[in-house]
N, C-alpha and C positions, 0 to 999 in steps of 0.2 A: 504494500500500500504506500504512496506517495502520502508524502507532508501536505499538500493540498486536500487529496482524499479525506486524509485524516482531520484537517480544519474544518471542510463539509460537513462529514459527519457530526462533529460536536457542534455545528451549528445548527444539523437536524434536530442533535438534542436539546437544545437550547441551554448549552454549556458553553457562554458567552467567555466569561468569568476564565475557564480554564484553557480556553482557547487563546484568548490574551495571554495566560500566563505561561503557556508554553510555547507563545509567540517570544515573548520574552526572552526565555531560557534558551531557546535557540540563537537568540540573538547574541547572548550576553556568555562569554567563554567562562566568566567565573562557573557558571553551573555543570562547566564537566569535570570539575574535582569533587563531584559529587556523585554518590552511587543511583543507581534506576530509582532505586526502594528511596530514598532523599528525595528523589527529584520529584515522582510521583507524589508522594506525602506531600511536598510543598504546592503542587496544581490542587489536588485535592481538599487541601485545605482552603486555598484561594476561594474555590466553587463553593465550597459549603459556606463560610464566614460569608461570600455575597449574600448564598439564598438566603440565609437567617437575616442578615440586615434589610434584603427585600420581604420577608416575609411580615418581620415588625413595619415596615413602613406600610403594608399592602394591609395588616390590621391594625392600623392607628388609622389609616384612610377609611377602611368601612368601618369600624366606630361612629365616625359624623361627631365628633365632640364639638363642642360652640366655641372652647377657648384652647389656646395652648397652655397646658400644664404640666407642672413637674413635681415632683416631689421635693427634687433638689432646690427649688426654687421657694417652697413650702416656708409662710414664716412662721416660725416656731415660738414666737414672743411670750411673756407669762400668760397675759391677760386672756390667752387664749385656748388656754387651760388645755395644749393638746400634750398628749405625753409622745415623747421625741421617739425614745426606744419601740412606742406600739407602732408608731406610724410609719418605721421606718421596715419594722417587722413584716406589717401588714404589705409595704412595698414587695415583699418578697416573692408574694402573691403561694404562698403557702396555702391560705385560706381558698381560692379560687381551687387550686388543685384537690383540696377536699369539698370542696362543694361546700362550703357555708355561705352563709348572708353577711353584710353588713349593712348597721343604720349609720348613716351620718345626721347628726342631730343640732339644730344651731337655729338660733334665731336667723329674722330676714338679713340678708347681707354679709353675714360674719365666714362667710369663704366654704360653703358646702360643694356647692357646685366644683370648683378648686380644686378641694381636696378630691371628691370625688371620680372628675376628670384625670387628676395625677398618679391615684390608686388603678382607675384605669386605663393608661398611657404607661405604667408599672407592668402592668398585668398582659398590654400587648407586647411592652418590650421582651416579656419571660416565655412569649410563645405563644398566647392565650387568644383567641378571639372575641373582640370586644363589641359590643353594640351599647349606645349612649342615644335617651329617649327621653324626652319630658314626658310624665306621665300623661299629659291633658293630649299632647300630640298623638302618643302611641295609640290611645284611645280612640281616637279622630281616623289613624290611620286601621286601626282595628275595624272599628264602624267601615270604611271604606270598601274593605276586602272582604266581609261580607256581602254586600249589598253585590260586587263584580264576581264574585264568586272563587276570590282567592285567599280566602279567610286559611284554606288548611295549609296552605304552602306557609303563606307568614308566620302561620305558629311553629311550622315547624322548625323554618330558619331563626323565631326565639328560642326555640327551644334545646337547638344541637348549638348555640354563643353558649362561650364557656363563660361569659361575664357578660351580663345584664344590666346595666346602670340603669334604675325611675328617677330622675328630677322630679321635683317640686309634687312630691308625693304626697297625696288628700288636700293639696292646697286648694283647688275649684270644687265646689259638688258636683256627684257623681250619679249615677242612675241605677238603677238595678242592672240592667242590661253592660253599664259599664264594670260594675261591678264583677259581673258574671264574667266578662274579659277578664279581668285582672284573676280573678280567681285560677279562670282557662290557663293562663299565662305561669300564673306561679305552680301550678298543679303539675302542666307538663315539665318544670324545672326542680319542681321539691328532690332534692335526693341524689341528682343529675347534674346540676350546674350550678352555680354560683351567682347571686343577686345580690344589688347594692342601693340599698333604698336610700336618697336625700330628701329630709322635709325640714321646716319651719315649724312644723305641728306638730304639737308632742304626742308622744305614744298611747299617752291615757287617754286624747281623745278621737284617736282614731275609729276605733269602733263605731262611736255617735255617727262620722260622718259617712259611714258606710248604713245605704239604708234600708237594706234589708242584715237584721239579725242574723242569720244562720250563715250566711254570705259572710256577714263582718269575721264570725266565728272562725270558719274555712281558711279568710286568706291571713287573716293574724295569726291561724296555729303554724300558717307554712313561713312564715316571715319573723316573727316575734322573738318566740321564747328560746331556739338555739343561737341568735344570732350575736355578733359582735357589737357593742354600743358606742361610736364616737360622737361626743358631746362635744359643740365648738362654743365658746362664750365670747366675751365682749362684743364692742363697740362692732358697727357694722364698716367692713372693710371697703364696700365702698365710698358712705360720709368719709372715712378718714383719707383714704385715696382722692377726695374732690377737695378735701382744707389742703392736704401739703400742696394740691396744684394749684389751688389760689394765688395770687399776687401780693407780696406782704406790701404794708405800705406805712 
């Protein structure tokens, strides 16, 4: 087989990556004080380190997050009562690979959405696929795909993400019928995948806003009681973000 041939071919296989680099090594004479088994190792490796770096950028894209976040970026200040060591744990996305939940919990403004986004921007860096939804949206879009009759596909694409993020979770009221959604939603994930609920709203009065009883019952046992609780406090990080860009005078 010609060196041409052999370019071809890894082009059919869309081994781009290793094609370059053994464009390279043919070029470059340092590489023949090296044995097969080196040289090989060093393409191989090239091609893999791409795909994983393609692969996180290709799940941060279907995610859809609203903002860029990071962890690292994450302020960690007293007043905001997050504890460093969980946060940085939960980065680990250990949780995701077991299948738990998390709440992120915070008054309006105080960085849910944030954290939330960066726990999942964590979770795609580790391999994870992620999807990032406000709940009032997904509902919207739920309702949609019933009505054209692609309600079963969509659940199922919620349902095989390995990481689920609801924004702004019980903040609007809800219907029965939305209700029945979300139940749908968390039902085919209980056990299976990983969910990360942000709200505004405290836990205890969740239930109320859900209105039908036995419904509120269902999706709070799948969400609630094994889940992890981050609690965010102070001042809202927007107000404080719009005083330092003020103009002192």
């Amino acid at each position: 087989m010609t060196l041409q041939a052999l370019y071809d071919q890894l082009r059919e296989l869309r081994m781009s990556t290793f094609q370059n680099a053994l464009r390279e090594q043919q070029a470059n004479p340092k590489y023949n004080e090296l044995t097969f088994e080196d040289r090989l190792s060093l393409l191989v490796d090239a091609e893999c380190i791409q795909r994983r770096e393609n692969r996180i950028k290709r799940n941060i894209r279907t995610a859809k997050f609203t903002m860029q976040a990071t962890l690292e970026d994450l302020d960690f200040s007293p007043s905001r009562g997050l504890d460093r060591r969980l946060i940085l744990e939960l980065g680990q996305s250990n949780w995701v690979a077991s299948r738990h939940s998390i709440l992120v919990l915070g008054p309006t403004g105080s960085g849910k959405t944030y954290l939330a986004s960066a726990l999942g921007v964590a979770a795609a860096r580790n391999g994870y696929t992620v999807r990032y939804h406000r709940i009032s949206r997904l509902l919207h879009t739920l309702g949609i795909a019933r009505q054209d009759g692609s309600l079963t596909k969509l659940l199922r694409t919620l349902a095989k993400t390995k990481l689920l993020i609801l924004d702004d979770w019980m903040r609007d009221t809800i219907t029965i019928q939305n209700a029945q959604d979300i139940l749908d939603v968390l039902d085919d994930r209980f056990g299976h995948a990983a969910t990360l609920i942000a709200s505004q709203v405290p836990v205890a009065d969740w239930h109320l806003r859900i209105p039908d009883p036995t419904l509120a019952d269902a999706i709070l046992d799948r969400i609630v009681h094994s889940a992890h609780r981050v609690q965010l406090e102070g001042e809202s990080q927007r107000k404080l973000r719009a005083q330092r860009s003020m103009p002192h005078t």
